[in-house]
N, C-alpha and C positions, 0 to 999 in steps of 0.2 A: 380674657375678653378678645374678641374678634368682630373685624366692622366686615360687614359685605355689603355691595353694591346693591341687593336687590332680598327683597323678600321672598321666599319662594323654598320649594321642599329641597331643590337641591344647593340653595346658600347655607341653609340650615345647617343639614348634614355634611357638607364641605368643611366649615367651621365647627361643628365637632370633630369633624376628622382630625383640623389640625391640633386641636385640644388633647385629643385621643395620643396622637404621636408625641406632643412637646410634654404628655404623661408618661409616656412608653406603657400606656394601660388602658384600660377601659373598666366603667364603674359597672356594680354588679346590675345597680337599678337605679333609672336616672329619671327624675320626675319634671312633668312636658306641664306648659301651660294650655289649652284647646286652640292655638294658632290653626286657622283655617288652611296654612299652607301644608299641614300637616295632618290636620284632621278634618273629618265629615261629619257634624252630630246631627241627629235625625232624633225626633221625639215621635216615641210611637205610641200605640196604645195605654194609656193607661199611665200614662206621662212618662215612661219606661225610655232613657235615653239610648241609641245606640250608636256608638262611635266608628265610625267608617277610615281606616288609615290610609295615606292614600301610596300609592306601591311603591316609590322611591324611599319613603323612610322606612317602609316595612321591609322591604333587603336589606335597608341600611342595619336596621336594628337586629335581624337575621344573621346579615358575615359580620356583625361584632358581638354577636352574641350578648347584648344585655336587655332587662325587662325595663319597659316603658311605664309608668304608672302617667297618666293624664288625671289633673285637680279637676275639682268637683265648679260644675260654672255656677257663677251666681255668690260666690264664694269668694271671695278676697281676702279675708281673715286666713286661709289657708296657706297663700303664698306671701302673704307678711313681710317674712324673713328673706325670701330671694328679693323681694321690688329694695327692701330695705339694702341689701348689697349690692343691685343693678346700680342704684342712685351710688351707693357709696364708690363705685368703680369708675361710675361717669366724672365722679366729681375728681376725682386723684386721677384719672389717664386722659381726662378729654375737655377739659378743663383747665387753660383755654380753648378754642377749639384748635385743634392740628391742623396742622399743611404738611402734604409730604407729595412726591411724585409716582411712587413704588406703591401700591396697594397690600403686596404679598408682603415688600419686605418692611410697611408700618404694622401688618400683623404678626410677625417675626418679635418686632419689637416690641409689641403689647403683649406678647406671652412673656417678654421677659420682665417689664413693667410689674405685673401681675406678680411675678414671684415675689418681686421688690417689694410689695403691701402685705406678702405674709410675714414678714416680721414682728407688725404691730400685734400686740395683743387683742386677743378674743376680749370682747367687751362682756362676756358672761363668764365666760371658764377662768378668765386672767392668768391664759397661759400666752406663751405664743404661736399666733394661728400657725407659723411652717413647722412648728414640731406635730401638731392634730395635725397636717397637712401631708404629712411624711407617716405619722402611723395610717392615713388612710390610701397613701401610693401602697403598701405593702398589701392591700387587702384587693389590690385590682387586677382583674383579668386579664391575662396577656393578650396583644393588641395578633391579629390576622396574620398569615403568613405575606398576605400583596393586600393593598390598600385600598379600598372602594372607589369606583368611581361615581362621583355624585350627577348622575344623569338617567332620561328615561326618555323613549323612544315614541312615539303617534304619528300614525299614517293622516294626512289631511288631504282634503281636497282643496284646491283655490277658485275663487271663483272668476268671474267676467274679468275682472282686472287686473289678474293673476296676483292679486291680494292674497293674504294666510290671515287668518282668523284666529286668536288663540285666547286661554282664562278666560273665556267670558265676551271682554270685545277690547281685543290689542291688538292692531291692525301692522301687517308687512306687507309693503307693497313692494314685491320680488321683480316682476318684469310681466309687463302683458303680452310676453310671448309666451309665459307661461300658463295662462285664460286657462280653467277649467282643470290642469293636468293636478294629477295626484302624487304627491311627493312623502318623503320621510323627514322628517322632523326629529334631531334628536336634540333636548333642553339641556342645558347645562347653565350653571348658576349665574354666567353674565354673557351668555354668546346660545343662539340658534345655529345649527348646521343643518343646512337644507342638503337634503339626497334627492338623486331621482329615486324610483320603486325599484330599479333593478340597484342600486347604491351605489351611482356615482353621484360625486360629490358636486352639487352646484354653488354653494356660496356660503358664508358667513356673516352674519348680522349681530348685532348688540340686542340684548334682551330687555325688551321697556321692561321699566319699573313702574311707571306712572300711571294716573287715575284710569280707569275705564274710560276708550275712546282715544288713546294714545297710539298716535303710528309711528313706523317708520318707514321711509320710502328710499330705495335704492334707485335714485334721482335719474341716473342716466337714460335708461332705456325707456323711459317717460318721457325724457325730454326730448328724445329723436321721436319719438312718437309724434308729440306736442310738434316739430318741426313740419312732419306732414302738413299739419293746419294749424298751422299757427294760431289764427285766430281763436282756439280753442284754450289759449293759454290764459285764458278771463273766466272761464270755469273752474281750472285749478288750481292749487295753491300756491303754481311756482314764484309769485311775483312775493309772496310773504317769505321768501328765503332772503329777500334784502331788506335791510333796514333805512339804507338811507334811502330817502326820497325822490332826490335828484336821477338815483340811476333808478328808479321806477319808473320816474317819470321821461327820462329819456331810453327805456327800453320799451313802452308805448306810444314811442312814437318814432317809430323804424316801421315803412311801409314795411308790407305782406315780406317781399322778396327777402328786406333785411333782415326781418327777424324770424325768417327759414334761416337763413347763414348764419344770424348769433347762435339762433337754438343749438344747431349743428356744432357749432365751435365751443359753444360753451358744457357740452357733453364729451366731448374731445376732454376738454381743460379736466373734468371732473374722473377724466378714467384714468388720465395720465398723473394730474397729483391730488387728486381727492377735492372732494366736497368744498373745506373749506376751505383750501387754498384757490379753489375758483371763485367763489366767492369775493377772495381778497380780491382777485387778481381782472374781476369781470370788466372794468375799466377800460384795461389793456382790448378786450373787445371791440367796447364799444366805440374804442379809438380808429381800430381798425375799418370798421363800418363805415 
C-alpha cells in the first residue's frame, strides 16, 4: 500500500514504481480499474467502447514492460476480490488514522507493514498468503536497468493574468508579468516546474488536488501589483488570507498612502520567509504603520 498526495497519472505510477522496487520485480499482467486519471473511455458507434491511455502510463507500462488489462465498467462483480482487500488493508495499516511528518519515509513503512499481513492465512487456500506470495515473486519480471520518472511535459499559454490553466479548471496564478507568455510545464505527482520555451527554469509550485475551480496564487508579485492601486485590493481575494477580523479590519482602514507601504512590506515579509510566516507575523506591520 502507498498513500500519495494527489490523484493523478503520475502519483499512480510513482507508487507502483515504489511497489515495483520493494518487489525487485514487475508482474507479468497487472489488472487497472477505468480511473480517469489513467484512462479516456469513448463510446462509439454501435455502443463499441474505446479506451484512450493517456501517455504517462503508456511509457510507464512500456519501460516496464507489463500488460495492462482494464475491468469491464458497469461491472463490479469483477473487482469483488481487490475492493474486498483495499478495505481489508485500510483496516490493518490506517486504522486509526496515522500522523507522521516524512510522507516518503511513512510509505517506506507501509511497504514493510504490508509484508507483516502476509503471514496471516489465505482465507480460501488456508495456506499462508507469504508462501503464494513468494511462489509469485519467483514468476516476475526483472525490474529496468534506471527507474522511470513519473512526469510529462505541455507547452501552455497564460493568459491576462499570467494565470496557467490546467485538467480542466486548476488555476496558478504565476506573476502578471508573465500575461500572455508561453511557458513549459512539466507535472510531476505533487509539484509543477514552470520553464520558460527556451528551458529556463522559473519556479516551483504545489500541484492542487482539489475540486474543479482550485488556485493557487504565488502571492507576492500580485501584491506589489495590488500596491500600485491599492484601492484595487477589494476586488481581490488578498483580505480572505486572514482570518482574524480585527487585522481586516484594521488593514482597511490605512488611508491610500499606508496601505501602498503595508502592501509593499508585506510582499517583502512573504519573499524573505514565506506565505505563512507573513501571515503570523503581519501584526508586526501594522505596528509599524
Amino acid at each position: 500500500m502507498q498513500i500519495m498526495r494527489n490523484k493523478n497519472a503520475e502519483s499512480i505510477t510513482l507508487a507502483l514504481r515504489h511497489i515495483f522496487e520493494y518487489l525487485n520485480g514487475v508482474p507479468h499482467t497487472i489488472w487497472f480499474d477505468n480511473d480517469t486519471a489513467l484512462v479516456k473511455i469513448e463510446i462509439e458507434e454501435y455502443h463499441v467502447k474505446k479506451r484512450t491511455i493517456c501517455d504517462t502510463f503508456q511509457r510507464f507500462k512500456l519501460h516496464y514492460d507489463f500488460q495492462e488489462v482494464f475491468l469491464n465498467t458497469g461491472r463490479g462483480y469483477e473487482k469483488g476480490t481487490v475492493e474486498q482487500g483495499v478495505r481489508f488493508m485500510r483496516r490493518n495499516l490506517l486504522v486509526p488514522l496515522p500522523s507522521f511528518d516524512d510522507l516518503d519515509a511513512f510509505n517506506k513503512e507501509l511497504l514493510d507493514k504490508s509484508k507483516d499481513l502476509l503471514k496471516k492465512e489465505h482465507y480460501v487456500l488456508k495456506q499462508a498468503i507469504i508462501d503464494l506470495h513468494y511462489e509469485d515473486i519467483t514468476e516476475l519480471n526483472p525490474l529496468p536497468l534506471t527507474a522511470f520518472e513519473p512526469s510529462s511535459i505541455s507547452t501552455k499559454k497564460l493568459d491576462n493574468y499570467g494565470r496557467l490553466t490546467t485538467e480542466g479548471r486548476l488555476y496558478y496564478y504565476l506573476s502578471p508579468s508573465y500575461a500572455y507568455k508561453k511557458i513549459q510545464v512539466k507535472f510531476l505527482s505533487d509539484a509543477l516546474e514552470i520553464y520558460y520555451e527556451d528551458g529556463r527554469h522559473i519556479m516551483n509550485v504545489p500541484r492542487l488536488s482539489a475540486a474543479k475551480g482550485a488556485r493557487y496564487i504565488n502571492w507576492s508579485p500580485y501584491i506589489r501589483l495590488l500596491s500600485v492601486k491599492p484601492a484595487a485590493m477589494y476586488n481581490f481575494s488578498f483580505l480572505d488570507l486572514f482570518t482574524d477580523k480585527d487585522i481586516v479590519e484594521r488593514i482597511t482602514k490605512l488611508n491610500s498612502y499606508d496601505l501602498k507601504i503595508f502592501l509593499e512590506k508585506f510582499a517583502d515579509m512573504i519573499d524573505s520567509a514565506g506565505l505563512n510566516e507573513a501571515i503570523n507575523k503581519v501584526t508586526t506591520l501594522l505596528k509599524d504603520d
